[in-house]
C-alpha positions in Angstrom: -26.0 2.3 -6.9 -24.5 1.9 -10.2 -25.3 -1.3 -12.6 -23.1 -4.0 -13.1 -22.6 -2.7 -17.0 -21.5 0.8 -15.8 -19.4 -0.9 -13.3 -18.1 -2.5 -15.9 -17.4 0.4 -18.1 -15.8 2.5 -15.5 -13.2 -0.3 -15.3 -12.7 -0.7 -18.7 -11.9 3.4 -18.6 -9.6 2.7 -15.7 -7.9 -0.2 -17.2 -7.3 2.1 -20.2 -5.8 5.0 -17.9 -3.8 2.9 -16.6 -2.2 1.1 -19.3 -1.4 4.4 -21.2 0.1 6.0 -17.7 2.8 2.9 -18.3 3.7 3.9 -21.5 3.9 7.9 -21.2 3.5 10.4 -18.3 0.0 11.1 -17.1 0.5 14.7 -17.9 0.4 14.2 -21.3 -2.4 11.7 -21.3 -5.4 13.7 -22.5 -9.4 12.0 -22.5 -9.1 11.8 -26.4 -6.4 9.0 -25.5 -8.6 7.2 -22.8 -11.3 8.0 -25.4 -9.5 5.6 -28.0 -8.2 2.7 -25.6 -11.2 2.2 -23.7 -13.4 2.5 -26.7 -15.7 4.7 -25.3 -17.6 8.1 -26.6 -17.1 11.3 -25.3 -20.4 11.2 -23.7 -19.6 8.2 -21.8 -16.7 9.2 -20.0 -18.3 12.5 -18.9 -21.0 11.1 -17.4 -18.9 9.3 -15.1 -15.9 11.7 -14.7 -15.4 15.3 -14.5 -11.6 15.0 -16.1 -8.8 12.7 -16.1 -8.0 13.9 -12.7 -11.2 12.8 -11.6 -11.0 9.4 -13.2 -7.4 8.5 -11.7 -8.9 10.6 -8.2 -12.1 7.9 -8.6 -10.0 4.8 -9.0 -7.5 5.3 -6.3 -10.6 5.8 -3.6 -12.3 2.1 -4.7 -9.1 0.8 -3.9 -8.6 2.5 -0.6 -12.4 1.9 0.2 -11.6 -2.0 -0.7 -8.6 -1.7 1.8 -10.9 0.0 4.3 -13.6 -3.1 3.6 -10.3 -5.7 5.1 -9.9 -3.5 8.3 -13.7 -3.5 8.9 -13.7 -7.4 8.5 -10.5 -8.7 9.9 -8.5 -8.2 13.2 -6.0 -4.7 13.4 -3.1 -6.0 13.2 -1.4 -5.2 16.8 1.6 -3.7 16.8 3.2 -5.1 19.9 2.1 -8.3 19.6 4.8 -10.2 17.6 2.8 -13.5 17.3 0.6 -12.2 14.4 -1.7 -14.5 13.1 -1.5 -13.8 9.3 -4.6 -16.0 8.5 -6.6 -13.5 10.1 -4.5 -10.7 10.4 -5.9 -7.4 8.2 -2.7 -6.0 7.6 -1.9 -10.0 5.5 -5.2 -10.0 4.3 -4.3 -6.4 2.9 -1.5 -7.7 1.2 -3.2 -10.0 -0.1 -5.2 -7.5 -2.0 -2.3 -5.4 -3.1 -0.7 -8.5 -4.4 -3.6 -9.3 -6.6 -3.8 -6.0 -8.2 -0.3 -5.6 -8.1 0.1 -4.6 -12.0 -2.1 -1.6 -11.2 -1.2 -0.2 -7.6 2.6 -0.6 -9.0 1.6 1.3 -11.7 -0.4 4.3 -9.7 2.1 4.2 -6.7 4.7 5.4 -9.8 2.8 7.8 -11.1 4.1 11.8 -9.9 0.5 12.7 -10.3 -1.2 10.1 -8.0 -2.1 10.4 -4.2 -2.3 6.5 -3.6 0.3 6.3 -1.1 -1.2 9.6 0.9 -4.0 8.1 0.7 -2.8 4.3 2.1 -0.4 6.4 4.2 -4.0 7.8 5.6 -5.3 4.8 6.1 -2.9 2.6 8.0 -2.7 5.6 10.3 -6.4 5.7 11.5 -6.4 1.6 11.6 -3.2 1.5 13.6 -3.3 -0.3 16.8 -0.5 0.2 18.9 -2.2 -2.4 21.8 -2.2 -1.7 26.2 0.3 1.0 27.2 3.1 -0.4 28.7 4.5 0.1 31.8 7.4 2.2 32.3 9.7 4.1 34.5 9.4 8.2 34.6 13.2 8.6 33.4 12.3 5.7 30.8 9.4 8.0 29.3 11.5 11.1 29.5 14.7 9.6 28.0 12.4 8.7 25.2 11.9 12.1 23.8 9.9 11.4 21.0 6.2 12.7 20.8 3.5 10.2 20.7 2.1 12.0 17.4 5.7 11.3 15.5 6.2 8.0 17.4 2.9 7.0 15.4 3.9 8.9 12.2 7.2 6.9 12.3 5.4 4.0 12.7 2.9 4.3 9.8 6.2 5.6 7.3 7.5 1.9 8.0 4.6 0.2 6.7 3.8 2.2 3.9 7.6 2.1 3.1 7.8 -1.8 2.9 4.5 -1.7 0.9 6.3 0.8 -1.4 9.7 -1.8 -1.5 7.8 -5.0 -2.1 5.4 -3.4 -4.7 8.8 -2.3 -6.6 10.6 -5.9 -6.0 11.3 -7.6 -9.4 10.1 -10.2 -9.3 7.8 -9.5 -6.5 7.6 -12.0 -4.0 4.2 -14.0 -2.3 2.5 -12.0 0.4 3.8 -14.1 2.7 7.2 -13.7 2.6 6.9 -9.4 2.5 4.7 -10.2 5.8 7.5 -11.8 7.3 9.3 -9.5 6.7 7.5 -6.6 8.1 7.2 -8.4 11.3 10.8 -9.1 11.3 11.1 -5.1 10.7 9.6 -4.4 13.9 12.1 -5.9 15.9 15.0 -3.7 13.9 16.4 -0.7 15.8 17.6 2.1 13.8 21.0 0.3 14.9 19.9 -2.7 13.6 19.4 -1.2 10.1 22.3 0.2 10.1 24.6 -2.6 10.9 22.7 -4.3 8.1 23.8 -1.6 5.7 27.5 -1.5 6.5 27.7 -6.0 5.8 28.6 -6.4 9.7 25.3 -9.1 10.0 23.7 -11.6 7.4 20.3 -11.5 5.8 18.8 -14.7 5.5 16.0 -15.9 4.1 15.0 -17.0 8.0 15.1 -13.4 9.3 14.9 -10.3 6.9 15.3 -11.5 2.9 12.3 -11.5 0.6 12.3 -14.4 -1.2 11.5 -13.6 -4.9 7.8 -15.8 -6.0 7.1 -16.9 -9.7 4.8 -14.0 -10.1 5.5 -10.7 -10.9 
């Protein structure tokens, strides 16, 4: 287990990364650069990371494993059950994270070079809870015609797709309303969508609109 002062320094070297990443391509970020913002030596930021590969590699897992920590605390969030509880819900509680460190998730999820949303994209598909089978009819399940292992794929490119839209929102709006909004979402055919698309139904701030917080 590390110290609290290396813990410390490895977020100062992160911090650094991650402001120069918003300024200029990672690609041409070299460690003499981290070296500089993060006042650091050489020495330091070997003993801790192999490369800058390493460093942003490093970073995006103690957010994931923070992510992991709310699933291994709170509820799975059901998908079939549309009276979420968002108090207790992991999926909110999740949010709730990614909205406080929104500055650097943003920042990472826009970087070419990252493998944050793989990685989330990982994640919500092992903690997905789809809930009790439900009962249907032989020619319902064969009219289907969707394998279970793309039904869940499908499923898990939703959430991480809304994350990806409300991370991007400017100004981003409160938790809450972006979890209203993906429960909303799970009601919405394919049909649905569409009609949205071509103007033929509303959005209103009672069913699918995001209303913008204070915060960005």
């Amino acid at each position: 287990m590390i110290s609290a002062h290396q813990q410390e320094t490895k977020q100062r070297i992160a911090a650094a990364l991650l402001k120069l990443i918003q300024d200029k391509a990672f690609k041409t970020v070299t460690v003499a650069d981290i070296l500089r913002a993060a006042k650091i030596s050489r020495g330091t930021f070997y003993r801790y990371y192999l490369d800058k590969y390493d460093l942003l590699d490093q970073y995006e897992d103690q957010l994931i494993n923070a992510m992991t920590a709310i699933f291994e605390k709170y509820p799975k969030p059901d998908l079939t059950e549309l009276s979420a509880k968002s108090d207790v819900d992991a999926f909110y509680v999740m949010m709730m994270f990614i909205y406080q460190h929104r500055r650097s998730i943003r920042t990472l999820v826009n970087c070419p070079e990252t493998a944050l949303l793989t990685k989330m994209r990982h994640l919500i598909g092992e903690q997905l809870v789809i809930g009790s089978p439900i009962s249907i009819s032989n020619n319902q399940a064969e009219s289907l015609q969707v394998p279970p292992q793309l039904a869940r794929a499908l499923i898990v490119e939703n959430v991480v797709t809304i994350l990806n839209y409300w991370l991007n929102q400017m100004p981003m709006v409160s938790p809450t309303a972006a979890y209203a909004t993906f429960l909303h979402s799970r009601l919405l055919s394919p049909l649905d969508l569409a009609t949205i698309l071509t103007g033929s139904a509303q959005v209103t701030p009672d069913t699918m609109k995001m209303k913008p917080s204070l915060n960005k």
